[in-house]
Backbone as a chain_set.jsonl record, in Angstrom:
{"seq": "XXXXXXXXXXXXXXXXXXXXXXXXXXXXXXXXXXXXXXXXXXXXXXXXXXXXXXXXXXXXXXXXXXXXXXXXXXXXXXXXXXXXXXXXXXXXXXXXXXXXXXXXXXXXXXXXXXXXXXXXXXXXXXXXXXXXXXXXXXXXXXXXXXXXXXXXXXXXXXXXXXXXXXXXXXXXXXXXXXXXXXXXXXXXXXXXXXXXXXXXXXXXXXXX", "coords": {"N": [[-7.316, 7.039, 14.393], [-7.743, 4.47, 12.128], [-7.05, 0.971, 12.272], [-5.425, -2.314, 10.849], [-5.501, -4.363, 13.713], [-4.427, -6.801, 14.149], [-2.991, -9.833, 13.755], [-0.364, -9.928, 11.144], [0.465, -11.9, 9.6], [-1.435, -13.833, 9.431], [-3.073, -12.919, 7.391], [-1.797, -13.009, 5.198], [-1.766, -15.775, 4.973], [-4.472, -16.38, 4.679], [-5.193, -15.458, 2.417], [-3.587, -16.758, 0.722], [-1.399, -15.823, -0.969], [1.486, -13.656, -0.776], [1.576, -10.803, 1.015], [3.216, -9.22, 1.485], [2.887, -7.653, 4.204], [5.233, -7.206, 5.851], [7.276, -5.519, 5.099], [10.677, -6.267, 4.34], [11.136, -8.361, 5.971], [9.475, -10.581, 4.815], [10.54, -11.79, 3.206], [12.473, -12.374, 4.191], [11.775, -14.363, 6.151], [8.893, -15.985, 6.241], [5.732, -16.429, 7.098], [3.894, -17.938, 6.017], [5.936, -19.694, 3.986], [6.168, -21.524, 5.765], [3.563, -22.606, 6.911], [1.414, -23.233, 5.062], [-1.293, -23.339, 5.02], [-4.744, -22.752, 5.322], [-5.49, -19.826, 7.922], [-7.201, -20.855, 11.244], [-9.349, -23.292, 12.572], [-10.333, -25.273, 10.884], [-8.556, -25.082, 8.908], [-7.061, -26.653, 7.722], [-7.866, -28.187, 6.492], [-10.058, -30.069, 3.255], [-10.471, -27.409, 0.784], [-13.45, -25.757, 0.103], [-15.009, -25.756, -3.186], [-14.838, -22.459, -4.727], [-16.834, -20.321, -5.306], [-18.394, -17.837, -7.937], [-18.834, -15.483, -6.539], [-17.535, -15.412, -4.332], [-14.665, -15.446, -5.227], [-14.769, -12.922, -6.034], [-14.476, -11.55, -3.693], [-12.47, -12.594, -2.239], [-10.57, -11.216, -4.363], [-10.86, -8.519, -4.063], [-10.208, -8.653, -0.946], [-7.756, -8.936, -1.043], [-6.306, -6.89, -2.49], [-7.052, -4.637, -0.522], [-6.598, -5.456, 1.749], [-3.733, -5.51, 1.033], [-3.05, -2.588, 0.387], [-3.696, -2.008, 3.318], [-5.76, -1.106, 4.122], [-8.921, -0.49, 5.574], [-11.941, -1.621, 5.437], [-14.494, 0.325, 5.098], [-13.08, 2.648, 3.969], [-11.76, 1.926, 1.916], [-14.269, 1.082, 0.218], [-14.911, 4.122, -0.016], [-12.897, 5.273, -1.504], [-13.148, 3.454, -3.967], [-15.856, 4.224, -4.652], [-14.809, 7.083, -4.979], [-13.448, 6.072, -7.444], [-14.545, 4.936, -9.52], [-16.516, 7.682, -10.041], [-14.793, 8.912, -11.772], [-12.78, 9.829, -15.075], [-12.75, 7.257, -17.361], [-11.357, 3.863, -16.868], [-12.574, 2.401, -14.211], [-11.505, 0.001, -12.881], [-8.313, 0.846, -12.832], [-8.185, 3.113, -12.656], [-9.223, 2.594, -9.373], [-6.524, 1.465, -8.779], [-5.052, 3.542, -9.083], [-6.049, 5.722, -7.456], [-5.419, 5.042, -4.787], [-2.673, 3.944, -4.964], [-1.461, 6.554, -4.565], [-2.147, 7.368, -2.352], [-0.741, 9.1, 0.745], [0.221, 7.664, 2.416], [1.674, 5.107, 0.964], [2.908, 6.408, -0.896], [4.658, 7.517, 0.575], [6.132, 4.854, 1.816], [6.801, 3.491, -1.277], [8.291, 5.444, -1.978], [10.892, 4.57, -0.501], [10.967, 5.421, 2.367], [9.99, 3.858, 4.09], [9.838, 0.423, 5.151], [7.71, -0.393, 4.6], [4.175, -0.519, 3.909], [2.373, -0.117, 6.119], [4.145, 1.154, 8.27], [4.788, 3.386, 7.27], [2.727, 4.372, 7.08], [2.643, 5.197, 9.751], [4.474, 6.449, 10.619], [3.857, 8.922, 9.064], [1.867, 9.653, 10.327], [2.767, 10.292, 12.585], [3.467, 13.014, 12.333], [5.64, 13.373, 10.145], [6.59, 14.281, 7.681], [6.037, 16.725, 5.085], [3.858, 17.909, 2.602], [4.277, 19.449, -0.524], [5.778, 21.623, 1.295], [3.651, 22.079, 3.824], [2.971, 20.531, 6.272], [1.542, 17.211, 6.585], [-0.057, 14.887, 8.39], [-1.984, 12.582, 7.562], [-2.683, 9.92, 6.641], [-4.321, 9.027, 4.433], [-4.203, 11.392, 2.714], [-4.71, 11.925, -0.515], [-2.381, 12.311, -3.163], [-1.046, 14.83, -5.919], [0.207, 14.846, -9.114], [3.405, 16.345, -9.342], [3.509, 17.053, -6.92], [5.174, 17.626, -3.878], [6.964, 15.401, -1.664], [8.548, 15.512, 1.332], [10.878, 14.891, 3.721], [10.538, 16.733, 7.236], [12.435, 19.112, 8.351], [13.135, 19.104, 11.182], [12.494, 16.503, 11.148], [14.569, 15.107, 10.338], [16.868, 15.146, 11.879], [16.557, 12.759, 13.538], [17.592, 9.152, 14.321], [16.232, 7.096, 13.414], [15.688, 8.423, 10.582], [18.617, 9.492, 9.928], [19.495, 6.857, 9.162], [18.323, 5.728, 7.15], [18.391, 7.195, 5.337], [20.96, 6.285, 4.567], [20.067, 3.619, 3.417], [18.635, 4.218, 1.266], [20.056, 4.683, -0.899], [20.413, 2.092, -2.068], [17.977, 1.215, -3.072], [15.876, 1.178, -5.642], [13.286, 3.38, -7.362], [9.867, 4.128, -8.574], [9.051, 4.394, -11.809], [7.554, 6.724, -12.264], [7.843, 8.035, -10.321], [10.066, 10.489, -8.697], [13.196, 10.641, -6.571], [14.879, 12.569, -4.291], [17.547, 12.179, -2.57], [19.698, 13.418, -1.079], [17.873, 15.827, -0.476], [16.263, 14.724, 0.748], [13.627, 14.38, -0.392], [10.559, 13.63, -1.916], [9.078, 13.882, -5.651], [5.826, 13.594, -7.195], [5.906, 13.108, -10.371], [3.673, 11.552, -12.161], [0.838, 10.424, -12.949], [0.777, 6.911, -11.885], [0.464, 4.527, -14.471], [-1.69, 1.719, -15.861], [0.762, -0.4, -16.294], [2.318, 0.59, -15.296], [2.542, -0.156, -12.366], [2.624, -3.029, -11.994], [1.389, -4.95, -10.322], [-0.194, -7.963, -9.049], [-2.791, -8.532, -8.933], [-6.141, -8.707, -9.893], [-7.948, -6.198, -10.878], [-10.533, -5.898, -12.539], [-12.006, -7.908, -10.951], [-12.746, -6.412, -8.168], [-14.128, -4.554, -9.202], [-16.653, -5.676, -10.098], [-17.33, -6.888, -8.046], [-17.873, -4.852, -6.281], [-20.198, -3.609, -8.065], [-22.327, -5.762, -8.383]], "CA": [[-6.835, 6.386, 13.172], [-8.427, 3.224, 12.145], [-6.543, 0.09, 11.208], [-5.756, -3.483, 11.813], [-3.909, -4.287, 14.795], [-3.798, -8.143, 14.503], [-1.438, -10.405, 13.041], [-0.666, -9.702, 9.321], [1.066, -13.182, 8.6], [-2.467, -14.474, 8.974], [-3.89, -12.13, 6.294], [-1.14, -13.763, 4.039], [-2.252, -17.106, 4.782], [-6.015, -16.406, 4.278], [-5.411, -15.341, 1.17], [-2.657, -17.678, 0.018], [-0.756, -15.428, -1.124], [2.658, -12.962, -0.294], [0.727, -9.487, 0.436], [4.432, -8.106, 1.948], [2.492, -6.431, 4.742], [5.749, -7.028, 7.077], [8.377, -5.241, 4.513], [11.934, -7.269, 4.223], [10.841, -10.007, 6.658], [8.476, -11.134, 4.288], [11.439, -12.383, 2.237], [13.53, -12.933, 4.731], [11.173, -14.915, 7.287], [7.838, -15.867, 6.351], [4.758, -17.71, 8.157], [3.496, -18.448, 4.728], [6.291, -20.652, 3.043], [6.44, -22.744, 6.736], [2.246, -23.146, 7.122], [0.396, -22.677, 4.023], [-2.647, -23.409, 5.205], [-5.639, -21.007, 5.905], [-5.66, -19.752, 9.553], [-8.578, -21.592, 11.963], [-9.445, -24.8, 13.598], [-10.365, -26.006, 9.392], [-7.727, -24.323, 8.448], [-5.867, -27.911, 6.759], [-8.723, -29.407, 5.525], [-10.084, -29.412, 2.023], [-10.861, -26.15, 0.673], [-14.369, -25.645, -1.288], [-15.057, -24.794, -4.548], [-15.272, -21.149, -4.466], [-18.093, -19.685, -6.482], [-18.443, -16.414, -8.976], [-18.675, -14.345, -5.686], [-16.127, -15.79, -3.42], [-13.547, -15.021, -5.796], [-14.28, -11.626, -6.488], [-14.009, -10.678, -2.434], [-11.345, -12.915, -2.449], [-9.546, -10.0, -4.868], [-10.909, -7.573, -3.309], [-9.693, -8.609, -0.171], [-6.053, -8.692, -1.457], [-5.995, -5.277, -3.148], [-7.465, -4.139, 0.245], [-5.481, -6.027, 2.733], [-2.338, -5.109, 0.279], [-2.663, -1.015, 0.479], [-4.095, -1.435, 4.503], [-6.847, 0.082, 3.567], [-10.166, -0.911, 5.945], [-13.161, -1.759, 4.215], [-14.841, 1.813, 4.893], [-12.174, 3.534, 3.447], [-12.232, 1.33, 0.495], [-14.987, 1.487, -0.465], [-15.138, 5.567, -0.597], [-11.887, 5.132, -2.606], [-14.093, 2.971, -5.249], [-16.362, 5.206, -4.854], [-14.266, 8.383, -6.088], [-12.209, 5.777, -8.559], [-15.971, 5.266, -10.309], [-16.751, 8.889, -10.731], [-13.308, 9.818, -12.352], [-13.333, 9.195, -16.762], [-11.789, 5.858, -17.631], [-11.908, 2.723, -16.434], [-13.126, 2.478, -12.859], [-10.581, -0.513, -12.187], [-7.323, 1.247, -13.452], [-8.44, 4.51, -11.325], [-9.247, 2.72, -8.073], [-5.299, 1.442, -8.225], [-4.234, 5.168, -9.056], [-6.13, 6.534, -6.068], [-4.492, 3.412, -3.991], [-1.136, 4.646, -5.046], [-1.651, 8.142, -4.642], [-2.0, 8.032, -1.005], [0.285, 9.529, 1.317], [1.181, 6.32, 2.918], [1.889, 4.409, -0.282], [4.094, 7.232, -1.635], [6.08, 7.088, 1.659], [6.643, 3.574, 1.116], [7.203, 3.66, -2.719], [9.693, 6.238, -2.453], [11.862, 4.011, 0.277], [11.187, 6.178, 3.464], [9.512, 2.755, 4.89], [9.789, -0.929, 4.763], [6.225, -1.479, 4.974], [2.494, 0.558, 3.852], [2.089, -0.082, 7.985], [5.225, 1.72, 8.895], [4.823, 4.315, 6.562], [1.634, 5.106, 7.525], [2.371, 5.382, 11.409], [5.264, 8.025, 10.51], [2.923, 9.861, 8.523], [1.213, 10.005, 11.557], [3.191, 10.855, 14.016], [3.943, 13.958, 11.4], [7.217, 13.286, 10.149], [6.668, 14.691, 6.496], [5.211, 17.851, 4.909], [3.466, 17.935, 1.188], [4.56, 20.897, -0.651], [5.781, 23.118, 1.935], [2.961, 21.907, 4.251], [2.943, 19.374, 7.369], [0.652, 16.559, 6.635], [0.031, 13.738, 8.705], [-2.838, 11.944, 7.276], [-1.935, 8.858, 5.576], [-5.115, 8.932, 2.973], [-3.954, 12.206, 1.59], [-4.712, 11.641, -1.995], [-1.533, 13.406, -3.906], [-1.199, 14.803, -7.428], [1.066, 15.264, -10.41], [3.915, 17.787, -9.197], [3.374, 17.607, -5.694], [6.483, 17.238, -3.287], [7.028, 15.017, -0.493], [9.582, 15.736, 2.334], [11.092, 14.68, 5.549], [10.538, 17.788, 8.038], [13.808, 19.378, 9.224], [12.939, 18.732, 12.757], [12.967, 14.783, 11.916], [15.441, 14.332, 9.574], [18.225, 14.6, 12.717], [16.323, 11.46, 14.007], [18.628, 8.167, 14.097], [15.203, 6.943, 11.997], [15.913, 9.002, 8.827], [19.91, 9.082, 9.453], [19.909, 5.348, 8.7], [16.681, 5.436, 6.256], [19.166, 8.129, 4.078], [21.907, 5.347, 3.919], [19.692, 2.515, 2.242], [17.658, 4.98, 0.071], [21.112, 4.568, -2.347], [20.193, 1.233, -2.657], [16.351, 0.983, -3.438], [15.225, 1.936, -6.262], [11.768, 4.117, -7.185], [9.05, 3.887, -9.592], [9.425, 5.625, -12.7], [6.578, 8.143, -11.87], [8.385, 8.974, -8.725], [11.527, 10.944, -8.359], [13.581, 10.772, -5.133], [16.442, 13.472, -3.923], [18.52, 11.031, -0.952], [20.776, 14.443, -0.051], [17.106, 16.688, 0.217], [15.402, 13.711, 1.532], [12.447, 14.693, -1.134], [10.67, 13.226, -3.098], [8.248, 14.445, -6.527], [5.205, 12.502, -8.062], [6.165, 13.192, -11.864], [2.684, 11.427, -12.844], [-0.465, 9.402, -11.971], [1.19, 5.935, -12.969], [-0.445, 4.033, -15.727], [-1.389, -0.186, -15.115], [1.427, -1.225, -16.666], [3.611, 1.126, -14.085], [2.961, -0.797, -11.509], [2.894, -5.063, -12.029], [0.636, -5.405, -9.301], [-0.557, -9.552, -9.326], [-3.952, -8.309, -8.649], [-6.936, -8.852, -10.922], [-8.788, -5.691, -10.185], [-11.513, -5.952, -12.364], [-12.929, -8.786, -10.182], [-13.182, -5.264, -7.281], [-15.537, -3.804, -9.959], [-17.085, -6.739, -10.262], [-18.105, -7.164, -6.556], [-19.021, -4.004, -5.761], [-21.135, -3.415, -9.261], [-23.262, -6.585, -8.542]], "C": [[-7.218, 4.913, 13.219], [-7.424, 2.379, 11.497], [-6.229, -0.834, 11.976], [-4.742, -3.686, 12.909], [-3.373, -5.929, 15.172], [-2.658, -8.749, 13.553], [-1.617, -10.937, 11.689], [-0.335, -11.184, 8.918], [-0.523, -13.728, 8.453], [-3.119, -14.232, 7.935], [-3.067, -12.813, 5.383], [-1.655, -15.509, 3.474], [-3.749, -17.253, 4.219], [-6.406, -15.941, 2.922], [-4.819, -15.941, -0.065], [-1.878, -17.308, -1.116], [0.124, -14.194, -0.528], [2.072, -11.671, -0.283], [2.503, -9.106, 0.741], [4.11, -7.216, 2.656], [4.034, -5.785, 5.835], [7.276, -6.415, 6.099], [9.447, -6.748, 4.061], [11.796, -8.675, 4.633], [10.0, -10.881, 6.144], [9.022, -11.658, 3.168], [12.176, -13.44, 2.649], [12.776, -14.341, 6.289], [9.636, -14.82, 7.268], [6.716, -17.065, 6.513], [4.477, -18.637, 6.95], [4.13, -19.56, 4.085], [5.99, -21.98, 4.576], [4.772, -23.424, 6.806], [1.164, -22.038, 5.994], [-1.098, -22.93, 3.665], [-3.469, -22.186, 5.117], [-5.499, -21.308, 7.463], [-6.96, -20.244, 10.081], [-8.135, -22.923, 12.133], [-9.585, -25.529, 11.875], [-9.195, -25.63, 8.491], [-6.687, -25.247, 7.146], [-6.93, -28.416, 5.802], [-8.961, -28.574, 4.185], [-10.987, -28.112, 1.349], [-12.208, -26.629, -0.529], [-14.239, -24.798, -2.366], [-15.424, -23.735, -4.368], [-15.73, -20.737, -5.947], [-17.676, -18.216, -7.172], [-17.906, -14.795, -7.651], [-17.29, -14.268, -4.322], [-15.166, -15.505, -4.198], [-13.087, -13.66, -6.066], [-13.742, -10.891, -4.976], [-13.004, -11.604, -2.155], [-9.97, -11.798, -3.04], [-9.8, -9.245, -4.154], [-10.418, -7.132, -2.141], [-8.152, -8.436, 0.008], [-5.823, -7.899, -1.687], [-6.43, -4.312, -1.554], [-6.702, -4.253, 1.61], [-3.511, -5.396, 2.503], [-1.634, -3.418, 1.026], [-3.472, -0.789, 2.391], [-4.838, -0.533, 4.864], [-7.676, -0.825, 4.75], [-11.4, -1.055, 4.884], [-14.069, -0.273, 4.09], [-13.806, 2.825, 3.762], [-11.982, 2.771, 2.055], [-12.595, 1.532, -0.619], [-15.3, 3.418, -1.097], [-13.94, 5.506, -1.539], [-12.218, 4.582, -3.741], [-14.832, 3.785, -5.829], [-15.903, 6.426, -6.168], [-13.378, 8.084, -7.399], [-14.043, 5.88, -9.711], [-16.212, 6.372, -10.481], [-15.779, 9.508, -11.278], [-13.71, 9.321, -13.986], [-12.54, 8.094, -16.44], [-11.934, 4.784, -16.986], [-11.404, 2.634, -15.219], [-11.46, 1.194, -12.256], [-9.008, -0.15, -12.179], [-7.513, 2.044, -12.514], [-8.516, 4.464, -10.05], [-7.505, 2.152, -7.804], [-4.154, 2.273, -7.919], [-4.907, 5.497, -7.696], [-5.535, 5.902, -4.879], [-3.036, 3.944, -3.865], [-0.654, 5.865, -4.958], [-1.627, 8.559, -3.409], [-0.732, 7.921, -0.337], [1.058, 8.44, 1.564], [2.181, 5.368, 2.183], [2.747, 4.885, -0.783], [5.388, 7.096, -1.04], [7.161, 6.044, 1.337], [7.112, 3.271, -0.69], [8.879, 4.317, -2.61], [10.906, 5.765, -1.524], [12.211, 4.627, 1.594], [10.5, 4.934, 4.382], [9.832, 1.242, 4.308], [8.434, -1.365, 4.085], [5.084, -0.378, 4.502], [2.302, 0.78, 5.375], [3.057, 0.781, 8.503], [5.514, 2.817, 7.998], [3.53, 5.16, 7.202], [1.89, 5.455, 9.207], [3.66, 6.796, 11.433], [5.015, 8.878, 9.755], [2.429, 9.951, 9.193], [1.25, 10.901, 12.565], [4.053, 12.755, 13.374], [5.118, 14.468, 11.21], [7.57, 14.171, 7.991], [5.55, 16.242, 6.236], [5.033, 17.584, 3.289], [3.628, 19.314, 0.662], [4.543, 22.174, 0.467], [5.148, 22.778, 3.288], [2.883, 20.552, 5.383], [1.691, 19.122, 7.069], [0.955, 15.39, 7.163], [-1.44, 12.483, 8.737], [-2.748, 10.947, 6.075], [-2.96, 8.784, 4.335], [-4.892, 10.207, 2.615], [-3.712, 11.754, 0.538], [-3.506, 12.888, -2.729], [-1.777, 13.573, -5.328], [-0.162, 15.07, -7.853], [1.858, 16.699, -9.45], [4.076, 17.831, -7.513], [4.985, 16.739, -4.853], [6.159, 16.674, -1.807], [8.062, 15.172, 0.175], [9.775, 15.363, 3.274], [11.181, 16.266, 5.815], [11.87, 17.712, 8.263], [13.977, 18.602, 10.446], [13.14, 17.115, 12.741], [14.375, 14.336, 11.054], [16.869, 14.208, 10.171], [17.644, 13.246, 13.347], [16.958, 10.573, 13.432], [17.721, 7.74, 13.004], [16.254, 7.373, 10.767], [17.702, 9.274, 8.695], [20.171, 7.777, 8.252], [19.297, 5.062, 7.305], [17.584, 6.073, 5.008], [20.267, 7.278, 3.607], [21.282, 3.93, 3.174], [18.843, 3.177, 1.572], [18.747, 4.345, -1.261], [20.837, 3.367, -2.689], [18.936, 0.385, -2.886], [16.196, 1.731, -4.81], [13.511, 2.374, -6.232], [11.036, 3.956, -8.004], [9.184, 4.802, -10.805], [8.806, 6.611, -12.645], [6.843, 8.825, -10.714], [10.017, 9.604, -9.188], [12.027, 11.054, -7.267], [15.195, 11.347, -5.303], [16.951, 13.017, -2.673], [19.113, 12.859, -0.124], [19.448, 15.682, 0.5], [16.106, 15.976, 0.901], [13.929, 13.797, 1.135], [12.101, 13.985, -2.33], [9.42, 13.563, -4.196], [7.494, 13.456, -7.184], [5.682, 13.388, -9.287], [4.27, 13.147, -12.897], [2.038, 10.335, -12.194], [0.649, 8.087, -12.895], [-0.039, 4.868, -13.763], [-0.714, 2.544, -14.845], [0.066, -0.925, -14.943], [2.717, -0.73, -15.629], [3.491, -0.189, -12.812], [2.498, -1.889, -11.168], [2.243, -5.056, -10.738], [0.302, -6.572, -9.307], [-2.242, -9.581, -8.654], [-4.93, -8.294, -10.491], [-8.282, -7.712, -10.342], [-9.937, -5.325, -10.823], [-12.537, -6.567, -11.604], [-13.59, -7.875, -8.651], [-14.005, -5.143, -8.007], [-16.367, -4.497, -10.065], [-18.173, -7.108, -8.985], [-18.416, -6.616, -5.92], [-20.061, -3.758, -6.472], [-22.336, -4.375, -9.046], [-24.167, -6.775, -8.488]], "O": [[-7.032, 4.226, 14.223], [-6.903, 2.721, 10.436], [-6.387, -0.828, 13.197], [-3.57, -3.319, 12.993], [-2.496, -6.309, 15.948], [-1.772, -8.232, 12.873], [-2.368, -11.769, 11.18], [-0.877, -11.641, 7.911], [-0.857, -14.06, 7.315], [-3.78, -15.13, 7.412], [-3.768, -13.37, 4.538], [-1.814, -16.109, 2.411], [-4.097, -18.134, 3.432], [-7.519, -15.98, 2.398], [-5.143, -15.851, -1.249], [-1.632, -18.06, -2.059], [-0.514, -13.578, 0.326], [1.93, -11.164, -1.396], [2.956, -8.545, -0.257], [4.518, -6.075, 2.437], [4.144, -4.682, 6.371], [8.352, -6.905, 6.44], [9.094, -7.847, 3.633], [12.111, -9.726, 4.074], [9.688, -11.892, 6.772], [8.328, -11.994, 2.209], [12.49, -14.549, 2.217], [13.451, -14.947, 7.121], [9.022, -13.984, 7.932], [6.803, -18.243, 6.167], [4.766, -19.833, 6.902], [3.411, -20.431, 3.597], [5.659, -23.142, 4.345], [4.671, -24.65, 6.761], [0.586, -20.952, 6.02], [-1.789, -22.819, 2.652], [-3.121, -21.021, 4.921], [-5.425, -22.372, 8.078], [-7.918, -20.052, 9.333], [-7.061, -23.495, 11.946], [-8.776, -26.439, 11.697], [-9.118, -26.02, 7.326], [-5.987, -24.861, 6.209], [-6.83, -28.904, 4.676], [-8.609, -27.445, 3.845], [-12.201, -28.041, 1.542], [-12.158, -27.38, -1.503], [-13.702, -23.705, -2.549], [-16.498, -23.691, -3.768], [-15.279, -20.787, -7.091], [-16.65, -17.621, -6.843], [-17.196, -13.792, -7.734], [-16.561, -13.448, -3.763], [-14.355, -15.053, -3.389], [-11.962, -13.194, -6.248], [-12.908, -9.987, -4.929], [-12.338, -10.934, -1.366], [-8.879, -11.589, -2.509], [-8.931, -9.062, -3.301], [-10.151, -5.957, -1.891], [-7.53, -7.936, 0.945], [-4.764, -7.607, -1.131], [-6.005, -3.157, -1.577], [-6.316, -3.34, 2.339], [-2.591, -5.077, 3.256], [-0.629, -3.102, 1.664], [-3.769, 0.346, 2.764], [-4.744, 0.454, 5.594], [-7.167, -1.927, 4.956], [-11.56, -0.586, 3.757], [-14.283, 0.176, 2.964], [-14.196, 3.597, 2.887], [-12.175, 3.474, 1.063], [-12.132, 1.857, -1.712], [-15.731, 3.805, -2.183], [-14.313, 5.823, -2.669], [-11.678, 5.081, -4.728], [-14.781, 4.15, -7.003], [-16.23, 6.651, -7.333], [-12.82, 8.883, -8.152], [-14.414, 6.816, -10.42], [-16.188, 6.415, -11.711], [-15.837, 10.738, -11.311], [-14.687, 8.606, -14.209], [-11.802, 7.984, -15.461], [-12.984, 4.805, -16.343], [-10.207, 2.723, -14.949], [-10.602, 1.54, -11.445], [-8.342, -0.901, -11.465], [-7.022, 1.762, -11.421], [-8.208, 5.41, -9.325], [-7.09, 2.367, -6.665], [-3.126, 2.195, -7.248], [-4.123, 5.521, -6.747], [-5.186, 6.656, -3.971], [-2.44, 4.277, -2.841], [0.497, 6.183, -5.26], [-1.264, 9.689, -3.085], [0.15, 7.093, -0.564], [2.191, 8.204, 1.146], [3.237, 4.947, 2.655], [3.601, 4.14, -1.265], [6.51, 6.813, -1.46], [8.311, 6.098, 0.902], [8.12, 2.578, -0.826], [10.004, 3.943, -2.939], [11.943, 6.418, -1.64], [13.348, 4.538, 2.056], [10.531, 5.187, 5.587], [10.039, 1.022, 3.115], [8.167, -2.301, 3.332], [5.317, 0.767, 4.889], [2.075, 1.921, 5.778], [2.6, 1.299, 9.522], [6.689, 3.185, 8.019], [3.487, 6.3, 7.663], [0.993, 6.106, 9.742], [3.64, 7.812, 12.127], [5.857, 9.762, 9.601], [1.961, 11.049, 8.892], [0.529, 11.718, 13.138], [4.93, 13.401, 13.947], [5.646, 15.468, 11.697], [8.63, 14.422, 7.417], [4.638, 16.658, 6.951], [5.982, 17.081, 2.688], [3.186, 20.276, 1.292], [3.82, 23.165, 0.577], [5.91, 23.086, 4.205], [2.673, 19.472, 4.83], [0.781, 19.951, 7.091], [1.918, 14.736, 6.763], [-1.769, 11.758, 9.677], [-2.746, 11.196, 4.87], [-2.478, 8.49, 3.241], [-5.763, 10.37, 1.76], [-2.649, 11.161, 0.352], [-3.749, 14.094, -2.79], [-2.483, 12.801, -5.976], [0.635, 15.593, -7.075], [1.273, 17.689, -9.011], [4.785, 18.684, -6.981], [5.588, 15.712, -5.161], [5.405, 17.191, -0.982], [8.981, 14.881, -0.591], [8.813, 15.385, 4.041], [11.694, 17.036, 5.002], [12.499, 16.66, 8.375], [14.768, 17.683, 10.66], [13.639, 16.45, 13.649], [15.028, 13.31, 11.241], [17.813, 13.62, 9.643], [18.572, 12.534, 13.73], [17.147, 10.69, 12.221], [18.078, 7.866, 11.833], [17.228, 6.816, 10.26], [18.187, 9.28, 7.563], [20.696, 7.708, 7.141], [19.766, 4.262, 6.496], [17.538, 5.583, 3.879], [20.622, 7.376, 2.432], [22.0, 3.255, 2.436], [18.0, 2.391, 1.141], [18.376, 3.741, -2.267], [20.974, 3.27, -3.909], [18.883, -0.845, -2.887], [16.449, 2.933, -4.882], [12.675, 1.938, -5.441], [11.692, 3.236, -8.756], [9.441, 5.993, -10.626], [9.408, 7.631, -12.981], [6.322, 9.826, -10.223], [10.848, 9.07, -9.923], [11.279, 11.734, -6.564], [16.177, 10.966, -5.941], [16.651, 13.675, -1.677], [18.922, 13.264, 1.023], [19.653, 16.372, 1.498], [15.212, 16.514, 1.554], [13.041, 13.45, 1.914], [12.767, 13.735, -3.336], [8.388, 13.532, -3.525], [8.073, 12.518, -7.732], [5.829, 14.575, -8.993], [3.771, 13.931, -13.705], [2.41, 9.586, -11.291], [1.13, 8.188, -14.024], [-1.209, 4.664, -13.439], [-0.27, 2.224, -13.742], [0.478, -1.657, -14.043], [3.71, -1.37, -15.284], [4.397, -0.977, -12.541], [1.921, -1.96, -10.084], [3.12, -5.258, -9.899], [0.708, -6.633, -10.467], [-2.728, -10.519, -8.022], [-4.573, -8.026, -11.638], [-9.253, -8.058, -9.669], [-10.649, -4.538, -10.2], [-13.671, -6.105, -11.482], [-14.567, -8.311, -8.042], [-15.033, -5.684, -7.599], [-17.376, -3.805, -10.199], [-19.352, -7.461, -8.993], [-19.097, -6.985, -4.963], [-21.091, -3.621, -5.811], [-23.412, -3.951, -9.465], [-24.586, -7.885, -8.814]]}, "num_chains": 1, "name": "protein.A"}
C-alpha cells in the first residue's frame, strides 16, 4: 500500500492552506496558524509570482494531498473521471468521494482520510455483504458499507459508536449508529460537497 509517511502539517504549510489531513487536531492544534510560512531553509522569504502553471499544480496538489491520493493514483482517477459524460472536473471529485476510504471518513467511522484508510486496510469493513479492504474501492449508488461483526466488539468501534450521535453525514450518505452501516443514496452533485477547491485548474494541468 502506497502512501505518504511524512509529516502532513508540512503539506498544510506548502500549500497555505487547512487540508485537515490530521482530523480534530487540525482545529484543535495546528502547525499552520503558529508558522505560516512554507516549509525549507526559504521557507520566510518572499514568495514569487506564480505563473499560469504554478497555480494549476498548486490546485492540483491540494485536491490530491486533500483525498491522500499519490500522484499515480491520481492521475488514473482523472483518467477514468475524463472518460465518464459530463464535465471531467465535477466527475474527478465524484470518483474522489466515492472511494472506500473517503466514505469511511464521511460517514464518521474516522477522524481522518489517513485513518480511515489504514482500517480499511487492516479489513475492518465489508461492502455489501463482502469484506473489502482496499481503500480505492470506487463505490456506487445503493451500495452498503459495514463494520464486520468480528470488529465491531473492538474498544475502536465501541467508542467510534458513541460520537457517531454527534457527527453528522452528507446528504447522499445515510448512516445506521445501532447497525453500524452505512448506504451511498447517490453520486453527490458539486454543490453537495463545498469543497474550497478550484478543480477546473486539475483539468487544466493535466489537459495542457
Amino acid at each position: 500500500m502506497a502512501r505518504y509517511t511524512g509529516p502532513v502539517c508540512k503539506l498544510c504549510r506548502r500549500e497555505g492552506v487547512k487540508l485537515f489531513l490530521k482530523g480534530d487536531k487540525c482545529v484543535t492544534k495546528c502547525t499552520l496558524e503558529r508558522r505560516s510560512s512554507r516549509p525549507g531553509q526559504h521557507g520566510s522569504g518572499r514568495a514569487r509570482k506564480e505563473s499560469g502553471y504554478a497555480k494549476q499544480l498548486r490546485e492540483k496538489q491540494r485536491v490530491r494531498r486533500t483525498y491522500g491520493v499519490l500522484e499515480r493514483q491520481f492521475h488514473k482517477h482523472f483518467d477514468a473521471a475524463a472518460r465518464r459524460p459530463g464535465k471531467t472536473s465535477e466527475n474527478l471529485l465524484q470518483v474522489l468521494e466515492m472511494r472506500l476510504d473517503n466514505l469511511v471518513y464521511r460517514l464518521g467511522f474516522a477522524d481522518s482520510r489517513a485513518q480511515a484508510r489504514q482500517i480499511v486496510n487492516h479489513g475492518h469493513f465489508a461492502v455489501n455483504g463482502r469484506k473489502t479492504d482496499i481503500p480505492s474501492f470506487i463505490a456506487k449508488p445503493n451500495d452498503v458499507i459495514t463494520v464486520r461483526e468480528r470488529s465491531k466488539g473492538l474498544e475502536y468501534f465501541k467508542t467510534r459508536a458513541l460520537l457517531l450521535a454527534q457527527k453528522g453525514v452528507p446528504t447522499w450518505l445515510r448512516l445506521d449508529i445501532n447497525e453500524m452501516t452505512g448506504r451511498v443514496l447517490s453520486i453527490p452533485s458539486r454543490a453537495d460537497l463545498e469543497l474550497p477547491f478550484d478543480e477546473q485548474m486539475v483539468v487544466e494541468f493535466y489537459q495542457r
